[in-house]
Structure formats: C-alpha cells, structure tokens
MIGUFI-356334 format. One record per residue (C-alpha): residue number from 1; residue in three letters; x negated, y, z negated. Coordinates in steps of 0.001 Angstrom, whole numbers, plus 500000, padded with zeros to 6 digits. Last residue first. Example, Ala and Ser with C-alpha at 12.3 -4.5 7.8 and 13.67 -1.06 7.14 Angstrom:
BEGIN
+-----+------+--------+--------+--------+
: pos : code :     c1 :     c2 :     c3 :
+-----+------+--------+--------+--------+
:   2 :  SER : 486330 : 498940 : 492860 :
:   1 :  ALA : 487700 : 495500 : 492200 :
+-----+------+--------+--------+--------+
REM end
This chain:
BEGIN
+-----+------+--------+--------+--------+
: pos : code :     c1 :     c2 :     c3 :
+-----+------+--------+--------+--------+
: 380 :  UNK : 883035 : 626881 : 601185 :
: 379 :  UNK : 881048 : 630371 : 600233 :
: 378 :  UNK : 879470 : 627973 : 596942 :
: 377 :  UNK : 878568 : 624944 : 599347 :
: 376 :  UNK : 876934 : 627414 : 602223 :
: 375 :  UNK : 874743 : 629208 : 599021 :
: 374 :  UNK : 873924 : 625635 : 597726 :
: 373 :  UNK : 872197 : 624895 : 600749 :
: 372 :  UNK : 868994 : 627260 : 599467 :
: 371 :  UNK : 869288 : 629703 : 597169 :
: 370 :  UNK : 871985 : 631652 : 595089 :
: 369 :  UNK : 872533 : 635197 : 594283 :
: 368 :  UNK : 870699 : 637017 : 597102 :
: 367 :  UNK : 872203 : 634142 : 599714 :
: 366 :  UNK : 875462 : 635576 : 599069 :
: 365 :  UNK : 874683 : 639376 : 599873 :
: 364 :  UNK : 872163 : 637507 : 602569 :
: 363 :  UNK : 875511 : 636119 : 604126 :
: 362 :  UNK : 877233 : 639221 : 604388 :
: 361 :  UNK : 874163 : 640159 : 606715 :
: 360 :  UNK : 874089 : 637302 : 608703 :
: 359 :  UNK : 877475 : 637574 : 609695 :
: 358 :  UNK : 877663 : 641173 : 610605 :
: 357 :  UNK : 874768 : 640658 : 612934 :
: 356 :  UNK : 876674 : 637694 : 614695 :
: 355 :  UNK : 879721 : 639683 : 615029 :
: 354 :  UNK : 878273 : 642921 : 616141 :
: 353 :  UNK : 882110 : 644598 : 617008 :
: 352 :  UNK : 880046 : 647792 : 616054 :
: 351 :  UNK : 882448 : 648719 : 613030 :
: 350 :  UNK : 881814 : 644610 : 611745 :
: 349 :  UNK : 878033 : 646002 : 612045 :
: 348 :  UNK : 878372 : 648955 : 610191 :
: 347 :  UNK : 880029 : 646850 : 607354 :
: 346 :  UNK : 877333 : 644332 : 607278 :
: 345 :  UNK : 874865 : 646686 : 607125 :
: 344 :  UNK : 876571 : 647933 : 603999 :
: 343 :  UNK : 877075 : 644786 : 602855 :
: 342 :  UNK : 872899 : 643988 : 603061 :
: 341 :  UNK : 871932 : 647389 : 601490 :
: 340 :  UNK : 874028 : 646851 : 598632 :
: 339 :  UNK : 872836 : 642980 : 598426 :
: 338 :  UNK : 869362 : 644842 : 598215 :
: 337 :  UNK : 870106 : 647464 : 595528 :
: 336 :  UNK : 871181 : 644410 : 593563 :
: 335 :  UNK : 867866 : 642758 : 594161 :
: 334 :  UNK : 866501 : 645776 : 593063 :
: 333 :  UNK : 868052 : 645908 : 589645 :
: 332 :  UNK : 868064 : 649414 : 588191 :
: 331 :  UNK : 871424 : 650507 : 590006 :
: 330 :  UNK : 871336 : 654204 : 591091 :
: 329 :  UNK : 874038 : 656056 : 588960 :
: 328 :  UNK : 878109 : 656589 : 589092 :
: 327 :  UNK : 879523 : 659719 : 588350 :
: 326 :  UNK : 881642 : 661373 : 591276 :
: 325 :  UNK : 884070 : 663603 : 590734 :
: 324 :  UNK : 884805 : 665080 : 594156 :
: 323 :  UNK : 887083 : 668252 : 593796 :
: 322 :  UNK : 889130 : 669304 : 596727 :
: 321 :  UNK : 889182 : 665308 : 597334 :
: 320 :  UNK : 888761 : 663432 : 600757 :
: 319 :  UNK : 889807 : 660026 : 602145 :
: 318 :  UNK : 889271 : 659178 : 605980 :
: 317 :  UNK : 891334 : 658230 : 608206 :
: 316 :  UNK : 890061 : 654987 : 610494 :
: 315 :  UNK : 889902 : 656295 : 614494 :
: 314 :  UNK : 890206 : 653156 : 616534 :
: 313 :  UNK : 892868 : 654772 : 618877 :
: 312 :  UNK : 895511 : 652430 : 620607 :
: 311 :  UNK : 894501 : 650134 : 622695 :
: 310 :  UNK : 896651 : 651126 : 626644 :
: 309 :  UNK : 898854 : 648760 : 628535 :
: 308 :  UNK : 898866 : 646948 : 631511 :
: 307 :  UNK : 902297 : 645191 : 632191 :
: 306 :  UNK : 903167 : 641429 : 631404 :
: 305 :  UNK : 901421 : 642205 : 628618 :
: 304 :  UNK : 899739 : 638612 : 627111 :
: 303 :  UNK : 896042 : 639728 : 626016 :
: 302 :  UNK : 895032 : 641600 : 623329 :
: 301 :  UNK : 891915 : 644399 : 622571 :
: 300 :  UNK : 887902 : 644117 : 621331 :
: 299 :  UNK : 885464 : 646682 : 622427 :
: 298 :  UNK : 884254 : 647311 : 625494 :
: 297 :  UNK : 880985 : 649971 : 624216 :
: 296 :  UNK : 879433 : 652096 : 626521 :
: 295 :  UNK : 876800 : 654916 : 625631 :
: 294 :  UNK : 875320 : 657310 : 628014 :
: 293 :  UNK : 872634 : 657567 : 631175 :
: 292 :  UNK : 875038 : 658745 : 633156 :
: 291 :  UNK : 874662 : 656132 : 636162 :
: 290 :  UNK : 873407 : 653850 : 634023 :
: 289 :  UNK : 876166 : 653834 : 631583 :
: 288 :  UNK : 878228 : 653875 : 634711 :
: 287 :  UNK : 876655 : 650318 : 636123 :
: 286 :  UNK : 876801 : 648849 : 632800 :
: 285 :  UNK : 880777 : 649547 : 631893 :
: 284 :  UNK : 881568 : 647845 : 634986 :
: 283 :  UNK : 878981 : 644854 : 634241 :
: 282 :  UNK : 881148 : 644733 : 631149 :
: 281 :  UNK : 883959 : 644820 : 632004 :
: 280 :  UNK : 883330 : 642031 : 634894 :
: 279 :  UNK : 881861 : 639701 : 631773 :
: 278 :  UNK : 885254 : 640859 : 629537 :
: 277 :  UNK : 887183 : 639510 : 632706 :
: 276 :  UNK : 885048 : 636453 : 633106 :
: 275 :  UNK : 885681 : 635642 : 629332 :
: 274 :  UNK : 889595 : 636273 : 629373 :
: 273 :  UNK : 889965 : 633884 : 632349 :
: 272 :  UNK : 890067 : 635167 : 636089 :
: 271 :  UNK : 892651 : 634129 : 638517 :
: 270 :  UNK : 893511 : 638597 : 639727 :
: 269 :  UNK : 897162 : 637627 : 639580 :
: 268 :  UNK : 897067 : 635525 : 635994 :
: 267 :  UNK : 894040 : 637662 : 634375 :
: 266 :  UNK : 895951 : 641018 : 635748 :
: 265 :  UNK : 893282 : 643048 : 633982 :
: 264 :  UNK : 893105 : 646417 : 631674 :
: 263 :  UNK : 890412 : 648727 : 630106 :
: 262 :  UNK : 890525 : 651476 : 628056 :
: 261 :  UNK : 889543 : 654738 : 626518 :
: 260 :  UNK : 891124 : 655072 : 623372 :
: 259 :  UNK : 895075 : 655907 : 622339 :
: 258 :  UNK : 896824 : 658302 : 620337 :
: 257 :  UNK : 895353 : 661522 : 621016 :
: 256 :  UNK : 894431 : 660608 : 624480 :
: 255 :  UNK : 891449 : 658913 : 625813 :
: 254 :  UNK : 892232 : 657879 : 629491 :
: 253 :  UNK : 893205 : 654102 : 630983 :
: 252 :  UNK : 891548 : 652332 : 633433 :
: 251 :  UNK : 893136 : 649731 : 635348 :
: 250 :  UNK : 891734 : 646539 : 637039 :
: 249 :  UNK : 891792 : 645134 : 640515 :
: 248 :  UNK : 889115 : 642225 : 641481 :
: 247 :  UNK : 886381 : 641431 : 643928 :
: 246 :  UNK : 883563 : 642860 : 641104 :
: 245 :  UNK : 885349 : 646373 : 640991 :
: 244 :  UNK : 888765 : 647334 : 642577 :
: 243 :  UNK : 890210 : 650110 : 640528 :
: 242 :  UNK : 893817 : 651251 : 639089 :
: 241 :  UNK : 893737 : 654754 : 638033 :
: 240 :  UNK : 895623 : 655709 : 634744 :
: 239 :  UNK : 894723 : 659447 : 634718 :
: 238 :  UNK : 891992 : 661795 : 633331 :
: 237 :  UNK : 889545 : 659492 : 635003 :
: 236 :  UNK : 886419 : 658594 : 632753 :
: 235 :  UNK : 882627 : 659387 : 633245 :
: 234 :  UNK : 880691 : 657909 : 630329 :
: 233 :  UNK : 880935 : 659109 : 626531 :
: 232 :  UNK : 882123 : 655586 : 625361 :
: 231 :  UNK : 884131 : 653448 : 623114 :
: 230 :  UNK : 886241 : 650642 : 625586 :
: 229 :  UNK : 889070 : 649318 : 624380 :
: 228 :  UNK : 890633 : 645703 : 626189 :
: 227 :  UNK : 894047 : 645266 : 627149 :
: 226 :  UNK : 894106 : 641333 : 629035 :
: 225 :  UNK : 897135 : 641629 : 631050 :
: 224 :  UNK : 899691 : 638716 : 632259 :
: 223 :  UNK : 901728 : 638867 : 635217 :
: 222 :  UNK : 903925 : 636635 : 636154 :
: 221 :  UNK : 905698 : 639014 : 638976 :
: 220 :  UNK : 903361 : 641635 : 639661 :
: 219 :  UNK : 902197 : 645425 : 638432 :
: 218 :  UNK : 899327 : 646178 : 640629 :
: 217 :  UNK : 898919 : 649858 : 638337 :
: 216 :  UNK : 900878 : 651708 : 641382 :
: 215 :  UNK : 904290 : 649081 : 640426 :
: 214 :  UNK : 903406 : 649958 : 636614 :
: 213 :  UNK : 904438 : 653139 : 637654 :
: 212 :  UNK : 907451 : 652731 : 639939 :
: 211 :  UNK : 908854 : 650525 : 636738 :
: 210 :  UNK : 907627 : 653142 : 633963 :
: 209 :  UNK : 910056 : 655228 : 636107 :
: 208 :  UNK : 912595 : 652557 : 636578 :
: 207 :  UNK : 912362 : 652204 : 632869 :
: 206 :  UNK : 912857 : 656100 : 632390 :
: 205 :  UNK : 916130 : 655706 : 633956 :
: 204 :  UNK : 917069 : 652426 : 632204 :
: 203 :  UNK : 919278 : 653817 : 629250 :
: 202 :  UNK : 921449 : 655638 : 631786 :
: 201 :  UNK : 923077 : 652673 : 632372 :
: 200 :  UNK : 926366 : 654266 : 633143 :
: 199 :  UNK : 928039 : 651266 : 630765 :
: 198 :  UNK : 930850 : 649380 : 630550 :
: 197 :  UNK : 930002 : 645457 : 631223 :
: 196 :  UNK : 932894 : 643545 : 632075 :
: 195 :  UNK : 934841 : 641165 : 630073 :
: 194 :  UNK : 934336 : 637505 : 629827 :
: 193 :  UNK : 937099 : 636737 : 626961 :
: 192 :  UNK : 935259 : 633786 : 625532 :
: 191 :  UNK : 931715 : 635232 : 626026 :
: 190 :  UNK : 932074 : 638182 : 624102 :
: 189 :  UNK : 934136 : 636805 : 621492 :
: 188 :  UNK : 931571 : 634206 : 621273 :
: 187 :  UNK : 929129 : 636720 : 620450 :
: 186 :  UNK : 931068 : 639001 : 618465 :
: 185 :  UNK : 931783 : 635871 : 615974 :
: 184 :  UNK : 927837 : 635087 : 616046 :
: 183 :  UNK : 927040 : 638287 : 615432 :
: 182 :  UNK : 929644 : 638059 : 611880 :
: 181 :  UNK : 928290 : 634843 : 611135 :
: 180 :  UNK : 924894 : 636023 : 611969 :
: 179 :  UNK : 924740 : 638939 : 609224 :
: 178 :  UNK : 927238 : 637287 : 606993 :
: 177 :  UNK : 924492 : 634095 : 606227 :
: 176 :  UNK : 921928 : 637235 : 605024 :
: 175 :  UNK : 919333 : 638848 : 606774 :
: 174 :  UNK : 915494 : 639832 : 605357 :
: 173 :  UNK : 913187 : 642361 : 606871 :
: 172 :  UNK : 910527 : 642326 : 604837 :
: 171 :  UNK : 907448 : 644614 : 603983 :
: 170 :  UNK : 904146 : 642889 : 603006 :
: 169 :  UNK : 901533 : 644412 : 601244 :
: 168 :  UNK : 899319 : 643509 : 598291 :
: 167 :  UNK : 898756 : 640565 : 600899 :
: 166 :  UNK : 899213 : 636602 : 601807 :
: 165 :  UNK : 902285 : 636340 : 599532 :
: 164 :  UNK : 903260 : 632686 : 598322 :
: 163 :  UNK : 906744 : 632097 : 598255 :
: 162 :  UNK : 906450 : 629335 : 600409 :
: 161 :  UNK : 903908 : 627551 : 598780 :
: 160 :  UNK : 902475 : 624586 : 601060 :
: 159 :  UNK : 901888 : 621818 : 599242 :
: 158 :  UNK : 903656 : 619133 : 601773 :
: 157 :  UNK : 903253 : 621116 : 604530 :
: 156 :  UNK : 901175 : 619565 : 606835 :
: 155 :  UNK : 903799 : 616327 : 607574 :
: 154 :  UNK : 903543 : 617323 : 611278 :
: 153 :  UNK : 900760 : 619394 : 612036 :
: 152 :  UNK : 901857 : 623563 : 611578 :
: 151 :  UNK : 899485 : 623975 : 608625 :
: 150 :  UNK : 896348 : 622837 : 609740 :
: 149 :  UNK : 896952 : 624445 : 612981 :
: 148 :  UNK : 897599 : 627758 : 611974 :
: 147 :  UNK : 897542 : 628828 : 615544 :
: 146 :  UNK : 900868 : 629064 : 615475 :
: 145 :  UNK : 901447 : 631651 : 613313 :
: 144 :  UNK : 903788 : 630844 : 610481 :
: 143 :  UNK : 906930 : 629630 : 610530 :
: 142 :  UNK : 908520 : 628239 : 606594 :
: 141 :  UNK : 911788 : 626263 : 605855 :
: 140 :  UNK : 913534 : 626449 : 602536 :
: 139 :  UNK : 915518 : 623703 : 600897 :
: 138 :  UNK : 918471 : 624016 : 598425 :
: 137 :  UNK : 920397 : 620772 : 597576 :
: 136 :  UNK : 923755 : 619579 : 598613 :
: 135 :  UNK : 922347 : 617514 : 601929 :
: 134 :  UNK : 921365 : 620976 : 602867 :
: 133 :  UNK : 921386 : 624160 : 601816 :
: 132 :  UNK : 919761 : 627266 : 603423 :
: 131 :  UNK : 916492 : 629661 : 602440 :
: 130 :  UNK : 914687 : 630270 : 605969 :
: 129 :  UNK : 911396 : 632142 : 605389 :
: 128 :  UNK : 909601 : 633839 : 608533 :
: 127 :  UNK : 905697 : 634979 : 608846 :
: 126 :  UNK : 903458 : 637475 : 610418 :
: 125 :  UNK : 900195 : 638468 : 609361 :
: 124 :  UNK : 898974 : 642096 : 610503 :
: 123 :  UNK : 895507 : 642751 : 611692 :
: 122 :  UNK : 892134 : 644969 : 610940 :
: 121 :  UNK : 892567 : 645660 : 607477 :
: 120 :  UNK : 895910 : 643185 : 606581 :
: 119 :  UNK : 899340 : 644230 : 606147 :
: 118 :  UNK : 901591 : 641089 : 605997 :
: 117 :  UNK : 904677 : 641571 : 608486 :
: 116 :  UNK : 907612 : 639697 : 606911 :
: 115 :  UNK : 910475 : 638237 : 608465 :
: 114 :  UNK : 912695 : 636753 : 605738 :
: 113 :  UNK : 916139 : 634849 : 606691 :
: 112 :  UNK : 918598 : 633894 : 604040 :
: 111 :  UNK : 921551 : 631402 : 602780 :
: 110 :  UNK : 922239 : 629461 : 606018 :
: 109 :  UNK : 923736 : 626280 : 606065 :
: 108 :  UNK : 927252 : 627997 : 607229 :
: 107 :  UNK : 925689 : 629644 : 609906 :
: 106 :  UNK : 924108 : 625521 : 610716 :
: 105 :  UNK : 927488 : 624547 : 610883 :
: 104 :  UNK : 928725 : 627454 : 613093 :
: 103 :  UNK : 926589 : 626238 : 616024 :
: 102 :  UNK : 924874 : 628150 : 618482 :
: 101 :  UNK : 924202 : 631241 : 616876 :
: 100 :  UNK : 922520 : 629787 : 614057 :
:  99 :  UNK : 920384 : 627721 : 616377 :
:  98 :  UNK : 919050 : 630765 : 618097 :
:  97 :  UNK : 917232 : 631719 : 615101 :
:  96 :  UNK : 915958 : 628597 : 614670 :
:  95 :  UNK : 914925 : 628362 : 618909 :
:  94 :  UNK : 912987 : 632050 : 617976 :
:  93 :  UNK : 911046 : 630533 : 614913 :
:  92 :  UNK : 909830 : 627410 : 617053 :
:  91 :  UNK : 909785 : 623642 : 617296 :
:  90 :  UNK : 913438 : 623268 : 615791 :
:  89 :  UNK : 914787 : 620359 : 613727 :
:  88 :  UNK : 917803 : 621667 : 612288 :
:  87 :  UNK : 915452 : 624187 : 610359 :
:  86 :  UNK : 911453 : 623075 : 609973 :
:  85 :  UNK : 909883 : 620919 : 607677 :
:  84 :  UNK : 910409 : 617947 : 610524 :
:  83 :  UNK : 909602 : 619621 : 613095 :
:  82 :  UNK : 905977 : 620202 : 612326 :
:  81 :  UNK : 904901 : 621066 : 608457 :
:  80 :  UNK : 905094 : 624759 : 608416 :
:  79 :  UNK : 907137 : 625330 : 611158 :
:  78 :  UNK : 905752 : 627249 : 614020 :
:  77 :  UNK : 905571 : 630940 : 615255 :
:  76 :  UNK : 906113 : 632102 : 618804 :
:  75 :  UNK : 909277 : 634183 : 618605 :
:  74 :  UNK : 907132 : 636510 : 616110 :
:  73 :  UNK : 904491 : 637406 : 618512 :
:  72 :  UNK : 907004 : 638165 : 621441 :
:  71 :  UNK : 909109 : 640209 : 619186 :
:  70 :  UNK : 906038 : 642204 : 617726 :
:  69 :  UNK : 904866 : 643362 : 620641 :
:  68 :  UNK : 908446 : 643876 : 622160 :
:  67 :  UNK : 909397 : 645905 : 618874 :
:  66 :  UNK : 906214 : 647861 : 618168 :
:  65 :  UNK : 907343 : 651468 : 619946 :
:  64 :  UNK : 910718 : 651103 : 617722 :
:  63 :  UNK : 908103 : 652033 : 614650 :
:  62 :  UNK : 909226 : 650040 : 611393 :
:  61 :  UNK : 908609 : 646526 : 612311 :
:  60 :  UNK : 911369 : 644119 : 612383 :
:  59 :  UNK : 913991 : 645029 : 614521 :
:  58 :  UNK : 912238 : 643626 : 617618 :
:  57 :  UNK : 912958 : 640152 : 615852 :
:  56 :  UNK : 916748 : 640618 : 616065 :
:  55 :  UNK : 916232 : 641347 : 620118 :
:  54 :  UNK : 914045 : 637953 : 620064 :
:  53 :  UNK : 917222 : 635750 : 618942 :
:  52 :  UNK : 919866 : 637823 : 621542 :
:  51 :  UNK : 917137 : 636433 : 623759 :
:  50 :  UNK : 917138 : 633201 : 622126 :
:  49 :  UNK : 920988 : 632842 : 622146 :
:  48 :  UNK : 921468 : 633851 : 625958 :
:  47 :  UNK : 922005 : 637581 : 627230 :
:  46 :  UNK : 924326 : 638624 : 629590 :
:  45 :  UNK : 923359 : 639262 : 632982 :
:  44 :  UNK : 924994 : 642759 : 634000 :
:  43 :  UNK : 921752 : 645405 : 633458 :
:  42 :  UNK : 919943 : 642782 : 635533 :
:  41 :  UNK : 919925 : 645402 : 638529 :
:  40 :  UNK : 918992 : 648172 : 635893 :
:  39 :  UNK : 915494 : 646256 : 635315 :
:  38 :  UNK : 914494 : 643518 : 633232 :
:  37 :  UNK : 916027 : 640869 : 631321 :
:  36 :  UNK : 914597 : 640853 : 627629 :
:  35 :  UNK : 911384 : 639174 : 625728 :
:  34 :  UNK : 909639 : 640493 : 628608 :
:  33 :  UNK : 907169 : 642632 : 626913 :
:  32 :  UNK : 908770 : 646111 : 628814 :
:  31 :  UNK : 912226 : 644295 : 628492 :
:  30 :  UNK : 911688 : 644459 : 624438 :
:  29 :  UNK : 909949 : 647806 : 624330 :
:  28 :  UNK : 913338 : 649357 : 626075 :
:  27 :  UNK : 915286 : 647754 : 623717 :
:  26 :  UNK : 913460 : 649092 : 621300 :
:  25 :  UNK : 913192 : 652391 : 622648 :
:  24 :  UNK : 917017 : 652455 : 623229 :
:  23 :  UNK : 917226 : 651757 : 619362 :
:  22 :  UNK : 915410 : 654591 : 619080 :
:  21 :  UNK : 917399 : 656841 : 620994 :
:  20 :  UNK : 920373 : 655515 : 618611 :
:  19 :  UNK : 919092 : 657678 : 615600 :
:  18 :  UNK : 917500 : 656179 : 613109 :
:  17 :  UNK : 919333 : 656063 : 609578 :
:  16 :  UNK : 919379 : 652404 : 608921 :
:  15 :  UNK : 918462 : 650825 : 612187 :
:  14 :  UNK : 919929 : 647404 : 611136 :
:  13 :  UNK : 923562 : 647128 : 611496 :
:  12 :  UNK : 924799 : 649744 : 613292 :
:  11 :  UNK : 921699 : 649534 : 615598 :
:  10 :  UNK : 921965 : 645908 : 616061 :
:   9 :  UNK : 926235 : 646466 : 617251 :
:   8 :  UNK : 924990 : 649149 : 619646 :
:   7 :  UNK : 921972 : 646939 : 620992 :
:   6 :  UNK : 924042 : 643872 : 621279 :
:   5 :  UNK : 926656 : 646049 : 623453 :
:   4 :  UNK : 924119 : 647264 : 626028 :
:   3 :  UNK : 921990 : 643580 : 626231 :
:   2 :  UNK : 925924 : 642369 : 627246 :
:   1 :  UNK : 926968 : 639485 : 625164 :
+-----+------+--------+--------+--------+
REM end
C-alpha cells in the first residue's frame, strides 16, 4: 500500500469530521519525524507493516501537528512484563501492531486496541491495551514507556493493573478486530494486484520547501536534534539562522506567538552528547548575556528530530473571574505559614527549572511535619 492511498482510507476511517488537509498534515508530520519514507522521489515505495503500524499511531492525538511526535514515541513502548506478557511475542507496540497485519490469525485474536495519552502538568503518559483471546480465555497485553524499567523486565507484570488510569484525564483512541481486518484486506489487495501509484503528488510541495529549508539549517542524513528553549531578553535573530559557535553548527530559532526562543543541535553530525550541547548553550547564552547585560535562561526541550525544530511557548493561562470571591483567612499556626512559604518556593523554583532548589524546599513542607529519618521513610 501506497503512503497516498493509506492516508485516504485512515482519513475515512479515523479523522472524524477533519477535513483531508489535515490528514495531509499528518502525513506530512509523520515523514518530517521519520516514521514515513521521505521526499516526492519515495512517493512510489510502498509502505511495510510497521510503517503502515506508525501511520495508525499518528492518529492518536487530536492536533495533526502532533502525529510524527507522538508516532515515534508511541512505536517505542514495551510490554508490561517482557515478551512474554506481550502479544504474539513482540518486543515493541509498533511490531504488535504490525503483527495483525501480517497474519490473519492474530486479526482474528484481536478484540481491541487502546492508545491513550494521559494528561499530566508538565508531560503526557502514553500507553496501549491489547484485549484478544487466546488459548479460549481472554488475556490483555499492556506497552508502556520504555523506560519503565521495573515494569517492562521480563516476568514484571505479574500485578500490574491494566485498567488502571494514571490521570483524571486520558483520552483514547481505541480500534476494534474489523478495523485491521478490513486494512489488512486493502493491504494485501494492494500488494497482490501490484498496481501503480495515481497521484500528482501535490501533497509534497510544501515538504520540498520545508526540505530546501531544513537543507540551510545543516539538515543531514541521520540526523538527530537536541530542541532546547531558551527564556531571555538578549539579542535574537528574527529568522531561523544556523550558527557556528564553540567548533560546532547550531540553529536559533525566534519567539513567535506559538513558540519560545530556541536552541537546536545536530548531536549525531556535530558528535556531541546532550550534556556537552546544553554546556555549549550555555556558554552561548553567557557570552550575549554579557554582551547585553540581560537575562538568559536554556531551559529544558527533547531530543530525537531528525530535523531542528522549535519548543513551543511556556506561557501557562491564567484563570480570572469578573467577580473574585475570595474568603479564606491567614492561618494561625506558624509552622503552617512556614510549609506555605516552603511550597510556594518550591513552585517558583520548579518554574525556574531550579531542580535542586525545588527539591529542598518540598522537602522542608515534609520535614515540617515529621523529624529526622523518618521524614525520607514516610515520602518512600
């Protein structure tokens, strides 16, 4: 199957009321995050099961912008409980979705898929359910991230609750056994009778625009971008300028409405490690706060682009009233006053990206109640 006619028959099927320019930005996402083939030359290479398997997976947060993010975070999560607590034996959520288009048997097996997205102040939480049958009984089959370590070793999952939600908020995305049979059927069709790819591919004009750009950023093959945001009042170009600083190239990206002032390395091209690059940014950000005497904060970002990208905005809404009932009173205690004090401080400082300061000062809120070692015993 083409990557033009699996984003028609996905769009039919799963884009509710959007219109099809949004499924073009997902698909466009996915290639951008390389969880697709790239460029209008590959426009003819049709797709294998996991990429068909990482297309589905770009359907499941709301905003087509998110798919490839989301897609390439998603492929990567493990079984709860190793291999063998996963389905038909597979080492990742992307190869179990790929399974079901492979053979019909394990279609068959399937009841339902959940992908979930767990909202979470300050990060999401990302998880897949598979519901099937097997052996005549009903089994279910968790991935969670895979840095879950405790939970991903093999035989980990033994009391692991499955239906157990990790926030107020979660929003599924959840597919049924007729969903993949029926993709599975167009899939074979697809490659049984071998047809041609119809298409103008008009869809990848603006990519080979984004292409030519990222090309000026130091774009590469392999490349991998640490995205880090920067909070300052300092000098900044109004454009994405790529820079050579230290012995290495990064790019600088501008404050806009939706995004912050930023900061972006090649850590594969330009052979540096996440901590040397946020050492260069740093140094960076030191020489212009000296040279105008203002502010710079690099605050905190991802890594894994293969193209340089900018952090979105940091800017938390705020709630207001057109009346503002407000009736509490000053607490008599002073050691409660205190703690007050102490979480506050330990807000600001979480805001700062102080991690040490926050810390210490969420632990004097615990320390206030009880003494000595029995304050580490009663956080464990």
């Amino acid at each position: 199957m083409y990557a033009k006619d699996l984003s028609l028959r996905l769009h039919r099927d799963l884009s509710e009321i959007q219109s099809y320019d949004q499924t073009l930005e997902r698909f466009q996402s996915l290639r951008g995050y390389g969880q697709l083939p790239r460029g209008r030359e590959r426009a003819t290479q049709r797709l294998t099961n996991e990429e068909i398997a990482r297309s589905i997976l770009g359907y499941v947060p709301i905003l087509s912008g998110w798919a490839g993010q989301v897609a390439s975070i998603m492929s990567e999560l493990r079984p709860v409980g190793g291999v063998s607590g996963s389905f038909r034996n597979t080492t990742s959520l992307v190869a179990a979705i790929a399974a079901l288009l492979q053979e019909e048997c394990h279609c068959n097996a399937l009841i339902s898929l959940s992908l979930s997205i767990a909202r979470i102040p300050g990060n999401d939480e990302y998880h897949a359910k598979f519901l099937f049958e097997e052996g005549g009984s009903r089994k279910t089959a968790s991935y969670v991230s895979r840095y879950a370590s405790s939970l991903t070793a093999e035989g980990a999952g033994k009391d692991f609750d499955h239906d157990q939600l990790v926030s107020s908020s979660t929003r599924q995305l959840v597919l049924s056994r007729e969903f993949f049979r029926a993709l599975k059927q167009e899939v074979d069709l697809s490659r049984e009778m071998g047809l041609p790819l119809k298409t103008d591919r008009r869809e990848y004009e603006s990519e080979d625009e984004r292409n030519a750009f990222h090309k000026r950023l130091g774009v590469q093959s392999h490349s991998k971008f640490l995205n880090l945001g920067v909070d300052t009042n300092v000098t900044w170009p109004k454009d994405p300028t790529r820079i050579k600083f230290g012995g290495r190239h990064f790019v600088l990206f501008p404050k806009t409405k939706d995004n912050s002032y930023s900061l972006s390395i090649d850590l594969f091209n330009e052979g540096v490690t996440a901590e040397e690059a946020r050492t260069l940014f740093n140094r960076f950000l030191s020489l212009l706060s000296w040279c105008d005497n203002r502010y710079a904060i690099l605050r905190e970002g991802w890594s894994g682009n293969p193209v340089p990208v900018p952090v979105p905005r940091r800017d938390i809404a705020t709630s207001t009233m057109s009346i503002w009932a407000f009736g509490r009173t000053m607490p008599d205690d002073e050691r409660l006053l205190n703690c007050l004090s102490y979480y506050r401080e330990g807000l600001n400082a979480a805001e700062a990206e102080i991690a040490s300061q926050e810390v210490l000062s969420f632990f004097k809120v615990f320390e206030m109640k009880r003494k000595g070692p029995r304050v580490k015993a009663w956080i464990a």
